[in-house]
C-alpha positions in Angstrom: 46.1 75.3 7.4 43.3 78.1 7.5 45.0 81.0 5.7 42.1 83.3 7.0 43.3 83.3 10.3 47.1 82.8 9.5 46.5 86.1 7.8 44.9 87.8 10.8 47.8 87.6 12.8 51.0 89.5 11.9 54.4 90.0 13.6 57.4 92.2 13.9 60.5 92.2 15.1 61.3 95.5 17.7 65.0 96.4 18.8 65.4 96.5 22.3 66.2 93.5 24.7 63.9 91.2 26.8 64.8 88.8 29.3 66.4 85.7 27.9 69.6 85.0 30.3 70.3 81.7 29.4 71.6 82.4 25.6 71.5 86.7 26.2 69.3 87.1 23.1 66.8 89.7 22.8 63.3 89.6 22.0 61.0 89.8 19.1 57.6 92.2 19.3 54.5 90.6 18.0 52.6 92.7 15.9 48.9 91.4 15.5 46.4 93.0 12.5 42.7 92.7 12.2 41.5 89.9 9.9 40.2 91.7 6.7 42.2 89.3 4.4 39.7 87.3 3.1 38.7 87.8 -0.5 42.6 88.3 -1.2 43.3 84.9 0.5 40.3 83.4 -2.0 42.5 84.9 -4.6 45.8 83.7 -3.7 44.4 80.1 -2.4 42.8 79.9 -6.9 46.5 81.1 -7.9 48.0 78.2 -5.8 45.5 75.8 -7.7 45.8 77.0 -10.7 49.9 76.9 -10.7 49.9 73.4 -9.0 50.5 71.7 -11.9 53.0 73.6 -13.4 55.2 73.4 -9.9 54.5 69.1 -10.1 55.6 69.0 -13.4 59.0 71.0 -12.2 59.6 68.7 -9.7 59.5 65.6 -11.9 61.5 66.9 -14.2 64.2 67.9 -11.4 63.8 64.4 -10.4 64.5 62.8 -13.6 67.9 65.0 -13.4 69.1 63.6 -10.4 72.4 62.3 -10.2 74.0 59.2 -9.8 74.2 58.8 -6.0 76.4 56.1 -4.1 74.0 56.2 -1.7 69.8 56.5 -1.4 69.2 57.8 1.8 71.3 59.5 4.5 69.7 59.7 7.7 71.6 62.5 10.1 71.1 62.7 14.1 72.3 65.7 16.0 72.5 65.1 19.6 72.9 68.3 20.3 76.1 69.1 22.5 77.6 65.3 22.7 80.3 64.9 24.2 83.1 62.6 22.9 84.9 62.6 26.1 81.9 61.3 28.0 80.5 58.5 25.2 84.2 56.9 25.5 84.1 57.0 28.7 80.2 55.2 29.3 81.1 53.5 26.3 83.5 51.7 27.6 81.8 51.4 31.2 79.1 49.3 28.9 76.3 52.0 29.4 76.3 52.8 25.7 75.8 49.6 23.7 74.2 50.8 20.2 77.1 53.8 20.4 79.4 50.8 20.4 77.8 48.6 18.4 77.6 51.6 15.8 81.3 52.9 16.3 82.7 49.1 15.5 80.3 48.5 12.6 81.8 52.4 11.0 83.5 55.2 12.6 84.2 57.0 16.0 86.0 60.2 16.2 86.0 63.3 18.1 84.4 65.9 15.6 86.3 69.3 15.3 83.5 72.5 15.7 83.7 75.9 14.9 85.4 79.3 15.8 83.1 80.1 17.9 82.2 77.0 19.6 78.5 78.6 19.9 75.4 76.8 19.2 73.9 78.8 16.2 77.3 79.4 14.9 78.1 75.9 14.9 74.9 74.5 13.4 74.9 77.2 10.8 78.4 75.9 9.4 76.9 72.3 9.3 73.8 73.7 7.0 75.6 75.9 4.8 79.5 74.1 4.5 81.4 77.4 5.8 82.9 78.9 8.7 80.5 82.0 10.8 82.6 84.5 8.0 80.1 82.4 5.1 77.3 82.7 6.6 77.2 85.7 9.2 76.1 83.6 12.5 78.9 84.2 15.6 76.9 84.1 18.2 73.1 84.5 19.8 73.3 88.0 19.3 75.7 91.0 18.0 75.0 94.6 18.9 73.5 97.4 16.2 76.0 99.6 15.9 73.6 102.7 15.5 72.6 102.1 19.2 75.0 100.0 20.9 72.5 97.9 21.9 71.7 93.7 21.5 69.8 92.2 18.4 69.4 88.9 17.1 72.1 87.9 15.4 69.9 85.1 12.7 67.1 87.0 11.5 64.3 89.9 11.3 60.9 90.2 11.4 60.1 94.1 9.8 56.9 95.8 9.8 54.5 95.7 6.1 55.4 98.3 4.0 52.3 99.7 4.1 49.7 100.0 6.3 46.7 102.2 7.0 46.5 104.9 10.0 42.7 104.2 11.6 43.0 106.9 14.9 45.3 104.8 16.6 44.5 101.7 15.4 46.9 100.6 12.4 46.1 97.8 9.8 48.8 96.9 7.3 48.0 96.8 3.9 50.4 94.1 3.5 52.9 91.2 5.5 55.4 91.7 7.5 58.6 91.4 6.4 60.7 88.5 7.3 64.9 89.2 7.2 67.1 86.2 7.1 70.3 87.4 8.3 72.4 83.9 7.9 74.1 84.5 4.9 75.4 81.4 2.2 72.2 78.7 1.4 71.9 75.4 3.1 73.3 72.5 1.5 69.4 70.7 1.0 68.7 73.7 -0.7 71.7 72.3 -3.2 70.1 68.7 -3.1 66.8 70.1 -3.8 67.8 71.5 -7.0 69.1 68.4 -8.1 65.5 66.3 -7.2 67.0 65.3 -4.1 64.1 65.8 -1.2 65.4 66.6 2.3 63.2 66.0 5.7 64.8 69.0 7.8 63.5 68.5 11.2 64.3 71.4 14.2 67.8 72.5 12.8 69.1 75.1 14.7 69.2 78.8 12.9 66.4 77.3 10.3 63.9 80.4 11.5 62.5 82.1 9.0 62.1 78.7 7.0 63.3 78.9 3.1 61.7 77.4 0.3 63.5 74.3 -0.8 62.7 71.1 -2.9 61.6 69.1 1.1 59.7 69.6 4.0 61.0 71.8 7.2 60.5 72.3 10.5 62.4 75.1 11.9 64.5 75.1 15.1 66.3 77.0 17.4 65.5 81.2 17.4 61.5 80.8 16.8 60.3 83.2 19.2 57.7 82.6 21.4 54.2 84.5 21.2 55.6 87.5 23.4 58.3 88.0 21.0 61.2 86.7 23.3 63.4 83.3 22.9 61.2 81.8 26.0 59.4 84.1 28.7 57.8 81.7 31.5 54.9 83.6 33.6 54.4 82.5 37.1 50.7 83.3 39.2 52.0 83.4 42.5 50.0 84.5 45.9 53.4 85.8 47.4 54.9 88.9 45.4 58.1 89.2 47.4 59.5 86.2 45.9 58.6 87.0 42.7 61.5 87.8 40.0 65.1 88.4 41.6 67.7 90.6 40.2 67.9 89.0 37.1 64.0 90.1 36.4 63.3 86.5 34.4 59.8 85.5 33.3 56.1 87.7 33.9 54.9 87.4 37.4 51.2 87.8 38.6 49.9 88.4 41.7 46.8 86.1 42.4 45.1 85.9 45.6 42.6 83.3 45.6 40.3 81.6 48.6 39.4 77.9 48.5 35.9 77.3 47.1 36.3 80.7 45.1 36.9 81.1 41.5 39.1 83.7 39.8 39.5 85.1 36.4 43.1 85.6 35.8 44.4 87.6 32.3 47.4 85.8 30.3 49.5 88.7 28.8 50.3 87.5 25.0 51.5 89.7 22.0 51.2 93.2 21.5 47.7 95.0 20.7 49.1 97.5 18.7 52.1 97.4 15.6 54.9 96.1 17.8 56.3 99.4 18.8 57.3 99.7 22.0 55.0 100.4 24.6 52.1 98.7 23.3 50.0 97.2 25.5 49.7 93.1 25.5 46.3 91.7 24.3 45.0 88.9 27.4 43.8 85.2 27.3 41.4 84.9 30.2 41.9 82.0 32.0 39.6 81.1 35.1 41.3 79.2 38.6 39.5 77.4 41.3 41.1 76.1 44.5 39.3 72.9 46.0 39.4 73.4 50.0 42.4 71.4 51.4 42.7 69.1 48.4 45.5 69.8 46.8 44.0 70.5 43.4 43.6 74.0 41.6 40.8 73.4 38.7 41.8 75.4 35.7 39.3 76.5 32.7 41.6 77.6 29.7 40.9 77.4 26.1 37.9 75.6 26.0 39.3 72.9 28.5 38.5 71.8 32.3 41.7 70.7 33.6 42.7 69.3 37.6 45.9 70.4 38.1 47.5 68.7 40.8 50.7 69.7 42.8 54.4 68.8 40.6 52.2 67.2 38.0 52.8 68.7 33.7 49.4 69.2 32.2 49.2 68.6 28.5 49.2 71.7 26.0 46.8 74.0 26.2 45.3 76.6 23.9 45.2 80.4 24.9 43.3 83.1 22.6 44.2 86.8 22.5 41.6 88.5 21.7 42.4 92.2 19.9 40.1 94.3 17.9 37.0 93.3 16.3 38.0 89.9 14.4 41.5 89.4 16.0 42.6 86.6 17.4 45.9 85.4 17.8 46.4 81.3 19.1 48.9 80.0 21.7 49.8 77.1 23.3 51.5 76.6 26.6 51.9 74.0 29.8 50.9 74.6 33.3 52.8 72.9 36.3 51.0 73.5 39.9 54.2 74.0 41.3 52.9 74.5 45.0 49.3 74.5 45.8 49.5 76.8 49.6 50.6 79.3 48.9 49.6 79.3 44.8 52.6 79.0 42.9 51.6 78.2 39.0 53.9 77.9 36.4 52.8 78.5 32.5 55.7 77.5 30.1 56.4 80.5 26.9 53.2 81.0 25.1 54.1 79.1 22.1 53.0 79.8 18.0 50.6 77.2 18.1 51.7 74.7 15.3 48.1 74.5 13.7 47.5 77.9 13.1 50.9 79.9 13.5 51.2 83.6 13.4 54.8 83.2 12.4 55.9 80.8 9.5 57.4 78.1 11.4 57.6 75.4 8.7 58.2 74.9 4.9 55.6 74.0 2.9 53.8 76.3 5.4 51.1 73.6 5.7 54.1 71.0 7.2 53.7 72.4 10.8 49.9 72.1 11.0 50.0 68.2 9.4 52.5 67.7 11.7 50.3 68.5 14.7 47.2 66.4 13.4 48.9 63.6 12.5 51.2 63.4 15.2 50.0 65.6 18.8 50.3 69.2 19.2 54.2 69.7 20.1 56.7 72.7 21.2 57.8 74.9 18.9 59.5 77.1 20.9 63.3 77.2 19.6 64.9 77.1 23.1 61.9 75.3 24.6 63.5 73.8 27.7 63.0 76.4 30.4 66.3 77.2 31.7 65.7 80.2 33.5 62.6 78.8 35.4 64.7 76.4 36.9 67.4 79.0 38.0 64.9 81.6 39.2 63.3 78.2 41.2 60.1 78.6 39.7 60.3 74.8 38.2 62.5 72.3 40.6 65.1 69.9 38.6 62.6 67.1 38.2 60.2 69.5 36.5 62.9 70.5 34.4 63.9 66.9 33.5 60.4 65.9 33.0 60.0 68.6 30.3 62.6 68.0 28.6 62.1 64.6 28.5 58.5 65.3 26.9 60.1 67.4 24.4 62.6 64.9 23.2 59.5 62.1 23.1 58.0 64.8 20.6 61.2 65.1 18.5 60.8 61.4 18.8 57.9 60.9 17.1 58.8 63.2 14.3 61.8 61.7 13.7 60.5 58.3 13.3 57.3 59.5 11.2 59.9 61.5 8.7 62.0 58.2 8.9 59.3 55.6 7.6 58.6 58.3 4.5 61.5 58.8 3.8 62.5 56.1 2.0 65.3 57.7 -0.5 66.9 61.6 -0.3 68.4 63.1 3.4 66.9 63.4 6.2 68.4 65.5 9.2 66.5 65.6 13.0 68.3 67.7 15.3 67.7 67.0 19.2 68.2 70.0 21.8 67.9 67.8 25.2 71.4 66.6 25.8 72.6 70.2 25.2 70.0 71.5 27.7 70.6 69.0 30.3 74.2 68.9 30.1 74.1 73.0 30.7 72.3 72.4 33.9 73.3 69.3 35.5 76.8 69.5 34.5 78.0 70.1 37.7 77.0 66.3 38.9 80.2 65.4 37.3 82.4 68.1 38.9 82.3 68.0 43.4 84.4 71.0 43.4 81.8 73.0 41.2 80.4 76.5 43.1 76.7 75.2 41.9 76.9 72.5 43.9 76.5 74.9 47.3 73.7 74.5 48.8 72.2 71.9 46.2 71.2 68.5 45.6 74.0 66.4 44.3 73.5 62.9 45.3 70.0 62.5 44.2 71.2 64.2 40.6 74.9 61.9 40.0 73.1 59.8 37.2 70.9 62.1 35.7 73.5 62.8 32.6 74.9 58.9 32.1 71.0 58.3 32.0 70.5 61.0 29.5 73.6 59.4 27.5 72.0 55.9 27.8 68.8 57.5 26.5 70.2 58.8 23.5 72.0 55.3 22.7 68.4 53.5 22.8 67.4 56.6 20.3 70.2 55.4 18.1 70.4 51.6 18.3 66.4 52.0 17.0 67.3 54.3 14.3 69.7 51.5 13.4 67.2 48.6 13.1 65.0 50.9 11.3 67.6 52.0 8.7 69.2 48.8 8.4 68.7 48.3 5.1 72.0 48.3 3.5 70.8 51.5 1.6 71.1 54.0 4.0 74.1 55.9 5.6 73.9 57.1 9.2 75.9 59.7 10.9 75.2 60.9 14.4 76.8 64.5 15.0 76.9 66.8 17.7 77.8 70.4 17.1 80.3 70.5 19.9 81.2 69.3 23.0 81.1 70.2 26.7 83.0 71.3 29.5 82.6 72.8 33.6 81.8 76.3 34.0 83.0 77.2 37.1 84.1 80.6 37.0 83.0 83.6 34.9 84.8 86.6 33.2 83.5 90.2 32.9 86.1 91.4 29.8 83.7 94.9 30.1 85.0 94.9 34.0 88.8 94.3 32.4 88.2 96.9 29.9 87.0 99.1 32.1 90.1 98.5 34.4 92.8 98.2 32.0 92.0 101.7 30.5 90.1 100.6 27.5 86.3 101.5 28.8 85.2 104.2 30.6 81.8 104.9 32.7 79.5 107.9 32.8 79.5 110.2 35.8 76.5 108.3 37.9 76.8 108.9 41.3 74.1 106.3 42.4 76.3 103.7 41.0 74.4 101.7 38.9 76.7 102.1 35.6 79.1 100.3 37.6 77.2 97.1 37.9 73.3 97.2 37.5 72.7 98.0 33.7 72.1 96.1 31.2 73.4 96.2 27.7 76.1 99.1 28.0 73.8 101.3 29.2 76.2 104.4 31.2 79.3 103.5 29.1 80.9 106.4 28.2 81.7 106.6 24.3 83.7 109.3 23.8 86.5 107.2 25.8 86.3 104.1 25.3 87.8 102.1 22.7 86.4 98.7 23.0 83.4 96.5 24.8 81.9 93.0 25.6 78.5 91.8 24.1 77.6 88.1 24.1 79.4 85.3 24.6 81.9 85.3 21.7 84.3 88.2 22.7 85.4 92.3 22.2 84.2 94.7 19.6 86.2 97.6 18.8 84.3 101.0 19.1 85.2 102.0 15.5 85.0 105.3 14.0 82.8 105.3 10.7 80.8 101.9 12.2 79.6 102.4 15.5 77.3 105.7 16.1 79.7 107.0 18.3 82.9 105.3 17.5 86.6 107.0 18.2 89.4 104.6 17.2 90.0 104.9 13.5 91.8 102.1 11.1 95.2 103.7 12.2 94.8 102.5 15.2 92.3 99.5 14.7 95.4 96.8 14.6 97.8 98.4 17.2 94.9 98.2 19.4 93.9 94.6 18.7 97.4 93.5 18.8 97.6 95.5 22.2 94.3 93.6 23.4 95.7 90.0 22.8 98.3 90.3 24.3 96.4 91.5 27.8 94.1 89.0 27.6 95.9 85.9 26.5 96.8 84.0 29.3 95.0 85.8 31.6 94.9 84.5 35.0 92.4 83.9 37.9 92.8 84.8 41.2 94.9 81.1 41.7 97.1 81.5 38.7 94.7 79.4 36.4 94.8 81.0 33.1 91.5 81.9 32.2 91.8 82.4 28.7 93.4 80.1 25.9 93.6 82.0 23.1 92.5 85.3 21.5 92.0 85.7 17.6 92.1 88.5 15.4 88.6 87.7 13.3 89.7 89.9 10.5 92.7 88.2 10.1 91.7 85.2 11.0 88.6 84.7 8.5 88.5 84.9 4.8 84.7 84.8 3.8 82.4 87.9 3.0 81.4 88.3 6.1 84.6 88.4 8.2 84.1 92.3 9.2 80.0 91.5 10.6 82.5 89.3 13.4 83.3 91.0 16.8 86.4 92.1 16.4 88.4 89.7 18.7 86.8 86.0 19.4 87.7 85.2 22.9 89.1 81.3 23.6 88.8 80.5 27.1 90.3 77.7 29.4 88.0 74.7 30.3 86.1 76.1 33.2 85.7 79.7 32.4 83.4 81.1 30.1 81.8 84.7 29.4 80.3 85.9 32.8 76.5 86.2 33.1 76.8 90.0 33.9 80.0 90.7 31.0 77.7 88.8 28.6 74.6 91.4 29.1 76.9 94.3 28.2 77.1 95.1 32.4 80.2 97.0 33.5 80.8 94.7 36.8 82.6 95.2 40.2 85.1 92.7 39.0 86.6 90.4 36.5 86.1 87.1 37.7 83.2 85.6 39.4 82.1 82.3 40.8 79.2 80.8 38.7 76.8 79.5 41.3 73.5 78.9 38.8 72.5 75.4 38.0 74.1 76.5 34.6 77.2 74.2 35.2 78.2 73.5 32.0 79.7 75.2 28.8 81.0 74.8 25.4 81.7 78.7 25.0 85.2 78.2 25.0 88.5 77.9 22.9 87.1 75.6 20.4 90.0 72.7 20.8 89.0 72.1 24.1 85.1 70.7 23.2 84.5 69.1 19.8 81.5 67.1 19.4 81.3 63.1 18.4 81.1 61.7 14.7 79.2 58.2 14.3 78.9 56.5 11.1 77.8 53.4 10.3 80.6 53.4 7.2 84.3 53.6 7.9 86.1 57.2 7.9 89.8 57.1 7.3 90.7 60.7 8.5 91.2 60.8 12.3 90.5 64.9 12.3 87.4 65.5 10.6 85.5 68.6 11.1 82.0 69.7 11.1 82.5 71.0 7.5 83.2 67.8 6.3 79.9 66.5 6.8 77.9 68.6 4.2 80.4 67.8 1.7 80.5 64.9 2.0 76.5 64.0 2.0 76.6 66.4 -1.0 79.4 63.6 -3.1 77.0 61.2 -1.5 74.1 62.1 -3.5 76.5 62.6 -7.1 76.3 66.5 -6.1 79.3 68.6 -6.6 79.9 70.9 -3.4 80.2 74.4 -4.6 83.6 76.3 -4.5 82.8 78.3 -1.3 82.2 75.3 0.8 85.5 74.4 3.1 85.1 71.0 4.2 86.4 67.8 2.6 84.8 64.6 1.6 85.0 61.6 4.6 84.3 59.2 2.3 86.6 59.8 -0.5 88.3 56.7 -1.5 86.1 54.5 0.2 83.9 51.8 -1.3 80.4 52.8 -1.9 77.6 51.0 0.8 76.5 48.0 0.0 73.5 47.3 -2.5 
């Protein structure tokens, strides 16, 4: 790492939403600081040498404690969003032989997931051994109840403390401050303390990364350069198709003559502190369009690049250049998507892994040595663009060729950590099948609304292939850790199901009596605002944010709240009973269940839940208006984006799959098990708070 210019590049979080549609979290600010840092780095660099010894010696010692383990490694694969339904089902169609071969040499079951079924709720039970009420994660985002408005729900990034006024030009006087809002610790933190090292590789809800006796690589909810979960930009020589109503990605308007060469500026971070307002620093790139050829030539970061039409280029480095000794790095992809007319597509400006503005890794060092050792890679938490592909700025082989890149990256990580790691845990989370699933889904499904209009034919075997991709991923891990030493478990956090239909509860509020609307005679409250912007407060007792269901507007928590205890649990109870068994238009009841969280939970942070968690039927889920906070024309909606597939639902409708390669008596186990249980693996007693129970209690220990 070079700490000079880690140091000259700061970043704070901002409230206030940006456009990320595909999980409705809001963005993060960057906040960049002029590099004057460099006798106190000097300083702090002789500290780390001078204390170096001291922390070896610790963690011999800690290693000489260990406890007697019944097993010396335990290798963990998330396949993020397998489905047990569909591995049966290829399974036994013989398109999953290493799934089978694993499943008859140990255990297959259906793996129960959490209340929410939600991505960073799920994988945040798996780290820390409770349910969302231990460790504060429900959903993508919650609102601040000071402004009704959407934060991230896993973590902060604050201004310094100090800082020094310069006209309008502010340095800080010291780092930002990082919040990490998941409550509990992780359970490698545990096996850490007992000598045990962990390899943690891209688990969800790891950002900001903690120190802990192993190496990390955070996941899921590392912002992008801009600040946001994943803004794409698009250069396009025809404005009027640029963003649509949903106002995704940054969108420039280049016009550019063959033979002629133009200078375009990147927007990248903030120039200023990451207030609002602030103006972006610019990476200058310079285009060139060869006459009739096909090919736009591309100068960027120091590299000549031919970019030809539907073809990836490789990473490539931006520089934002601020005040006098700023610079701030970035990597990102360009895809030509059409040459005449110029349509470009630039991925999210990433943190660039070898000198990140952000800490992405622990030891900080471990993202850079990733990098050199093994090819600069993502490390954008929700890297797989989504929303380029539904805004048609990418087409689906584009998206499937990314993703596909991305997963070859995870790849080569996972095998790296797996050849040195030859005793302790090791965990690699992959995000493709979840991302593919989302968007292909309806492949499996004729009947689906996102089929209109769309290729399906050319698409039917693009999720068995992804399927049959992850079995080859597995049946190597296998010969690799077949040593007799080592125990493997391949998770998923949940399953999946259609998502055919959406459902505004804001709209239901609204027309049930429970919401109410500011006077706006334009109309816009009604259905074109974001985030509850022209709801009413003083009448309205309840609202939608996210995707995991209602919050009360309660006196004494929310700014501008108006139902008090009193009436907190007639109200709920009142709520439940509208919205269980709520049907569609057909009779189809849309919704499952309801729960009372406060009832319902028992950890310390049962009252940070929205008030009711909403459990909805296979085939409904949250609608993409309902889940911004908009106030819509109606309840129920037909979901026509290539988002086709969900696992935002009632919980016992998509649980995800549990491999091992030992045997597992129970026929029910849970996500919450698993921690546990690789806790008792390595002689480690699970704390008291933790809920799950050991799978391999009773059971012979592995083979020597």
């Amino acid at each position: 790492m070079r700490p000079v210019r880690q140091l000259s590049a700061l970043a704070a979080l901002v409230a206030g939403p940006a456009a990320v549609h595909a999980y409705v979290g809001p963005g993060a600010g960057i906040a960049i600081a002029g590099g004057f840092w460099t006798l106190l780095v000097i300083l702090l660099a002789a500290a780390v040498l001078l204390f170096l010894p001291f922390r070896m010696g610790l963690t011999w010692l800690r290693r000489r404690r260990r406890p007697a383990s019944r097993a010396r490694r335990v290798v963990v694969i998330g396949l993020d969003g397998l489905d047990p339904g569909l591995c049966a089902r290829w399974m036994d169609e013989g398109r999953l032989p290493n799934l089978r071969r694993l499943a008859a040499q140990g255990t297959f079951r259906p793996l129960g997931t959490t209340l929410p079924a939600i991505t960073p709720a799920a994988w945040s039970s798996f780290a820390t051994g409770t349910d969302p009420s231990g460790h504060n994660i429900y959903d993508f985002i919650t609102r601040d109840p000071r402004t009704y408005g959407p934060v991230l729900s896993s973590a902060r990034v604050l201004p310094p403390r100090r800082s020094l006024k310069l006209g309008r030009l502010r340095l800080p006087l010291s780092r930002p401050r990082i919040r990490n809002l998941k409550g509990s610790q992780p359970f490698w933190k545990l096996l850490g303390d007992k000598g045990v090292f962990s390899s943690i590789l891209r688990v969800p809800i790891t950002f900001p990364p903690e120190p802990f006796g192993g190496h990390l690589l955070a996941g899921m909810c590392v912002p992008d350069l801009r600040g946001t979960q994943g803004e794409f930009t698009c250069l396009t020589e025809t404005p009027d198709e640029g963003p649509d109503a949903r106002g995704v990605g940054r969108w420039i308007e280049v016009s550019l003559h063959p033979g002629q060469s133009r200078r375009v500026d990147i927007p990248g971070p903030p120039a200023g502190f990451g207030a609002n307002g602030d103006p972006p620093l610019h990476a200058a790139i310079e285009l060139q369009r060869d006459a009739g050829a096909g090919v736009l030539r591309l100068t960027a970061g120091g590299r000549r690049l031919n970019l030809r039409e539907g073809v990836q280029s490789p990473w490539v480095e931006l520089t934002f250049h601020g005040a006098p000794g700023v610079r701030v790095r970035g990597i990102c992809r360009f895809r030509l998507a059409a040459a005449e007319p110029l349509k470009l597509y630039l991925t999210a400006i990433q943190i660039d892994p070898d000198r990140p503005c952000l800490p992405l890794s622990h030891p900080a060092s471990y993202a850079a040595w990733l990098s050199r050792r093994l090819g600069k890679y993502g490390t954008l938490g929700l890297a797989e663009d989504t929303e380029a592909l539904d805004a048609g700025v990418i087409d689906e082989e584009a998206f499937l060729e990314q993703a596909r890149s991305l997963h070859e990256e995870r790849e080569k990580m996972l095998f790296h950590a797996l050849d040195r790691t030859r005793q302790g845990l090791l965990v690699c989370v992959f995000d493709g099948p979840d991302r593919v699933q989302h968007m292909f889904y309806r492949t499996l499904d004729p009947g689906h609304p996102a089929n209109e209009g769309r290729r399906v034919a050319d698409f039917q075997d693009v999720l068995p292939d992804l399927y049959g991709e992850m079995d080859d991923l597995v049946g190597r891990v296998m010969d690799r850790a077949d040593d007799g030493e080592t125990t493997l478990l391949v998770i998923s956090d949940h399953g999946f199901c259609p998502f055919r239909r959406g459902v505004n509860l804001n709209a239901w509020l609204r027309d049930n009596g429970y919401m109410a609307l500011e006077d706006d005679p334009a109309g816009a409250g009604e259905a074109g605002r974001d985030w509850l912007a022209g709801v009413d407060w003083s009448r309205t007792r309840a609202f939608a944010l996210g995707l995991a269901g209602i919050f009360l507007n309660r006196a004494g928590r929310e700014a501008r709240g108006v139902v008090t205890e009193a009436e907190a649990e007639d109200l709920k109870r009142e709520l439940i009973a509208g919205l269980e068994g709520l049907a569609d238009h057909d009779g189809q009841p849309a919704i499952r269940k309801v729960w009372d969280a406060e009832s319902h939970f028992r950890g310390p942070y049962r009252k940070e839940a929205p008030d009711l968690l909403v459990g909805y039927n296979a085939g409904y889920r949250a609608s993409w208006t309902g889940a911004r906070g908009r106030v819509g024309d109606r309840v129920f909606e037909d979901n026509t984006r290539h988002w086709s597939g969900d696992h935002c639902v009632d919980p016992a409708q998509v649980p995800g799959v549990l491999f091992c390669n030992r045997p597992i008596d129970r026929q029910d186990p849970h996500l919450l098990d698993v921690p546990v249980s690789i806790l008792r693996l390595f002689g480690v007693e699970p704390p008291a708070y933790m809920q799950g129970e050991d799978l391999f209690d009773g059971r012979p220990d592995p083979a020597p």
